[in-house]
C-alpha positions as CSV (number, residue, x, y, z in Angstrom):
1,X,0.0,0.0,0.0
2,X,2.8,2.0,0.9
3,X,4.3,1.3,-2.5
4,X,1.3,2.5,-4.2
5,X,1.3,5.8,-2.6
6,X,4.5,7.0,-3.3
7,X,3.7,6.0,-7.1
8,X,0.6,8.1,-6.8
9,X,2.4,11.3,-5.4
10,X,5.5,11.1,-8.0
11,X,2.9,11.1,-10.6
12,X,1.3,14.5,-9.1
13,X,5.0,16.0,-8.5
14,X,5.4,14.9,-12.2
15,X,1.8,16.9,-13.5
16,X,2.4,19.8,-11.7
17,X,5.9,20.2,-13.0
18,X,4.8,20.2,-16.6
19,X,2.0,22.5,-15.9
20,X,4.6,25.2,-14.2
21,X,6.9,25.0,-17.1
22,X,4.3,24.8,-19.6
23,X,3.2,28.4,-18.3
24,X,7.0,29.6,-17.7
25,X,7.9,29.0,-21.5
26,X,4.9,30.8,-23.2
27,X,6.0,33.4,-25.4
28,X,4.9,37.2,-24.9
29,X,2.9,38.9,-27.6
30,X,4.4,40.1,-30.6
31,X,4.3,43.9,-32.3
32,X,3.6,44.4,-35.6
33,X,7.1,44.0,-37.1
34,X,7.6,40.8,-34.9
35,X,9.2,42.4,-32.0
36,X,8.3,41.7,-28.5
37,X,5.8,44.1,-27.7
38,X,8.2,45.0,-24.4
39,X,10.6,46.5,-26.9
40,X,8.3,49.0,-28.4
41,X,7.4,52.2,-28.2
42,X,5.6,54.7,-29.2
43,X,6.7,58.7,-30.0
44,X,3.2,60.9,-30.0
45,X,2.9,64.6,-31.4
46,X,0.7,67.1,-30.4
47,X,0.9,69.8,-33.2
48,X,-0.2,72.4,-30.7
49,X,-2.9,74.1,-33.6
50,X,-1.2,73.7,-36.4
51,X,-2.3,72.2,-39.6
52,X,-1.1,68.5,-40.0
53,X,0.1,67.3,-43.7
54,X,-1.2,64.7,-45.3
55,X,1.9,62.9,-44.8
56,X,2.3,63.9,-41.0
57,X,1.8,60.8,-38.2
58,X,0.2,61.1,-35.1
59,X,2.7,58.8,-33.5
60,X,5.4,56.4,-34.3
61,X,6.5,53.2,-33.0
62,X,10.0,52.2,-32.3
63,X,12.3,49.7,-30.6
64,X,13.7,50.7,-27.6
65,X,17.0,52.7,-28.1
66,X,15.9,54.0,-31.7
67,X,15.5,57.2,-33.2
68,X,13.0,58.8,-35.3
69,X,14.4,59.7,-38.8
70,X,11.9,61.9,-40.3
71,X,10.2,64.6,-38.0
72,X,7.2,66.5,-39.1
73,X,7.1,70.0,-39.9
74,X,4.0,71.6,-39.4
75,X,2.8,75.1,-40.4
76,X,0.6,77.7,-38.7
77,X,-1.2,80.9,-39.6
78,X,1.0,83.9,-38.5
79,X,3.6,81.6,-36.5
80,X,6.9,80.1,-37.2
81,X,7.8,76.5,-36.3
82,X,10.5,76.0,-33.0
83,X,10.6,72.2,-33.1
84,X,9.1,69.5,-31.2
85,X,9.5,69.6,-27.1
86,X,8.9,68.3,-24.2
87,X,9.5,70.5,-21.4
88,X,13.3,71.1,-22.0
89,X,13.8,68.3,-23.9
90,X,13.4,69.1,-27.5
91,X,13.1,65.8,-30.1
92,X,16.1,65.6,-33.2
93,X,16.9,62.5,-35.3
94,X,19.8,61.7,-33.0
95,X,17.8,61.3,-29.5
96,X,16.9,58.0,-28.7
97,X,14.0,56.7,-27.5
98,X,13.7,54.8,-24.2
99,X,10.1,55.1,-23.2
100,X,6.4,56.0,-24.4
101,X,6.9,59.8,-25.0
102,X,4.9,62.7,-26.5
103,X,6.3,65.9,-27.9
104,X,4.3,69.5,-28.5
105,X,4.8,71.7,-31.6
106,X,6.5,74.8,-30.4
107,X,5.5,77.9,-32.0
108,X,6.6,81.7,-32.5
109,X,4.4,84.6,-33.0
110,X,6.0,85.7,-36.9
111,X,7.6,88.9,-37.2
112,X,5.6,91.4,-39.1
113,X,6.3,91.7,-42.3
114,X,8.1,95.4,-43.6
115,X,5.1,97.6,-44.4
116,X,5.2,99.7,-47.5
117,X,4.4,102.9,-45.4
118,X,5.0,104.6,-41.8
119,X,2.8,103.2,-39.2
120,X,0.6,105.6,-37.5
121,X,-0.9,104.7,-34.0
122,X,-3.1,106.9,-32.4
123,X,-3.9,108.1,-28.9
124,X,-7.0,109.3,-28.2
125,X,-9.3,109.9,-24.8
126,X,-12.6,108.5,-24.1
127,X,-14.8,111.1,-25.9
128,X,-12.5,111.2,-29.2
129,X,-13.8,108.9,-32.3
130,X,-11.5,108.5,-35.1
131,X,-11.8,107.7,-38.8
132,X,-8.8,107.4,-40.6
133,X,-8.7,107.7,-45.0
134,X,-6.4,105.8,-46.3
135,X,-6.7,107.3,-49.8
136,X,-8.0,111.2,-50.6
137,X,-11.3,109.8,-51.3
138,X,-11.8,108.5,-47.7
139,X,-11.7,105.5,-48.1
140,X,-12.1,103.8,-44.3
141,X,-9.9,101.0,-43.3
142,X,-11.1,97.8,-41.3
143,X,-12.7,98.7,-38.2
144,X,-9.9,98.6,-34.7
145,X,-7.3,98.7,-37.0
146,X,-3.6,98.6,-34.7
147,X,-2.3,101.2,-37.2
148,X,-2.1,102.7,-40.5
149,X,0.4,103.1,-42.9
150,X,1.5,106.3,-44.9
151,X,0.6,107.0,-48.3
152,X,1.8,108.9,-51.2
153,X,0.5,112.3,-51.6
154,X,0.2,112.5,-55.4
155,X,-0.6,108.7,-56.4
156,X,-2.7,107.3,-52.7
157,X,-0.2,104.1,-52.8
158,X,1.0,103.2,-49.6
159,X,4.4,104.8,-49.1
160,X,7.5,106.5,-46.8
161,X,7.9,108.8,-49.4
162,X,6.3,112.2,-49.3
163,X,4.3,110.6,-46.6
164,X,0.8,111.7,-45.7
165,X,-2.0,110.1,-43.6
166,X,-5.6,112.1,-43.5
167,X,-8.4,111.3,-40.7
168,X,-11.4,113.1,-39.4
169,X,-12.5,113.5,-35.9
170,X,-15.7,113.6,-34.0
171,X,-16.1,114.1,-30.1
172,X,-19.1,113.2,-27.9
173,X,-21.9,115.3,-27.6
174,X,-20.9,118.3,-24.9
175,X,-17.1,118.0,-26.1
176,X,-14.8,119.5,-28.1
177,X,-11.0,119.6,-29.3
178,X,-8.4,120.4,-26.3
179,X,-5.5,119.0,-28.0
180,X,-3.9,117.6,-31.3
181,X,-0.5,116.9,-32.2
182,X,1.6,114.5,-33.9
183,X,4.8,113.0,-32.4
184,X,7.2,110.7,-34.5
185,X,9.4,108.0,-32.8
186,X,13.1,108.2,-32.0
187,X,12.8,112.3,-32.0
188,X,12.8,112.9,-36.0
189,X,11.4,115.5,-37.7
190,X,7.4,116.1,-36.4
191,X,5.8,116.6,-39.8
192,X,3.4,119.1,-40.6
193,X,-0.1,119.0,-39.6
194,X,-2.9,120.5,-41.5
195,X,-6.4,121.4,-40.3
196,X,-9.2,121.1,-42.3
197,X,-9.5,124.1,-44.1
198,X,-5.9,123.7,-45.0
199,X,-7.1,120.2,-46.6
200,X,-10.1,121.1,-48.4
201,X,-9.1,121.5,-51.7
202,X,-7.4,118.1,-51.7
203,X,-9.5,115.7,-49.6
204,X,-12.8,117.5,-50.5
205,X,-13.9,117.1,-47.1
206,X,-14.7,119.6,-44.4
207,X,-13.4,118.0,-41.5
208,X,-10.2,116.1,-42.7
209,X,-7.3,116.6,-41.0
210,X,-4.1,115.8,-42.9
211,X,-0.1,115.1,-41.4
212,X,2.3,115.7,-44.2
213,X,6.3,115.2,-44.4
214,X,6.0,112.4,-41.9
215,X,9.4,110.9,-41.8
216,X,9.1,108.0,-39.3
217,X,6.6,105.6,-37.4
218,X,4.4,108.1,-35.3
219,X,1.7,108.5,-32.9
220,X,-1.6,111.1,-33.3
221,X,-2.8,112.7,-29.9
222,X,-5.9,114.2,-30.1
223,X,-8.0,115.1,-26.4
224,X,-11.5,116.5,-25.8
225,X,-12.5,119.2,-23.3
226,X,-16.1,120.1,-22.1
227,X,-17.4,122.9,-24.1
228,X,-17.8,126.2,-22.6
């Protein structure tokens, strides 16, 4: 009986050995390319608003160790592209991959571009309205426009030569003109400015105002008082 018993439990030692390495030599999953799935890993790109080519990934998968060979450029509206980041660490074709990672576009506001004429900024107080002609024939400009450029006082192109810019103003009801002047940046020469009766015969309008022999970027001042 004795006999039979030990028979019995080297036969269970024997099953449950084959079941333990049965489970111990199973192989792990594999990627797409046959690698262990361990050994993979994936490089994500948030483009941070900017437009995404047809051609640009989302991600890409790697092995372990490897680096990406081809990054994406993308492009954005008024911005110029600083490379892919995270925090300080900025992704290149020679920084390898260890571990699942994403990287943001980095973008720069673009420098404006060189405008054909001065730019004129003005500063005005609360009961002061503005309308600026870009052209003798009054033409208005967009609506909370940041500036506007000088034109040409014979052909109404945009231009720093023989510079001119021509605008009306109207005040709240009670108000009047204090003050008007025209400074230019960097101290250069102030130009010339010419009241409306002074501007008549060229703007055909009675209450044009017109700075002439502007030399530089500028800024027009015009304040209110209470009327007497």
């Amino acid at each position: 009986m004795k006999k039979i018993n030990i028979i019995l439990t080297t036969l269970l030692m024997s099953v449950s050995l084959v079941a333990c390495g049965s489970g111990n030599s199973s192989t792990k999953p594999s990627g797409n390319n046959g690698s262990s799935v361990s050994n993979i890993v994936t490089v994500s790109f948030d483009y941070n608003g900017g437009i995404i080519g047809e051609n640009d990934p989302l991600y890409i998968e790697l092995e372990i160790g490897q680096t990406v060979t081809e990054l994406p450029e993308p492009t954005k509206e008024a911005c110029i592209f600083q490379g892919w980041w995270r925090g300080d660490v900025q992704l290149t074709t020679s920084l390898p991959i260890t571990e699942d990672i994403k990287f943001l576009a980095k973008w720069e506001e673009e420098p404006p571009v060189e405008y054909d004429g001065y730019l004129i900024f003005f500063n005005l107080d609360a009961h002061v309205d503005v309308t600026v002609y870009q052209e003798k024939t009054c033409l208005t400009p967009e609506e909370d426009a940041p500036f506007y450029q000088t034109r040409n006082s014979e052909n109404d192109e945009m231009s720093k030569d023989d510079a001119n810019i021509y605008f009306s103003i109207a005040f709240d009801a009670g108000y009047e003109l204090d003050l008007i002047k025209f400074e230019q940046s960097d101290g250069a020469w102030p130009g010339e400015l010419m009241k409306p009766d002074e501007t008549f015969s060229v703007t055909n309008k009675e209450n044009c105002y017109r700075v002439t022999r502007i030399t530089a970027n500028g800024t027009i001042i015009v304040s209110s008082k209470v009327k007497a």
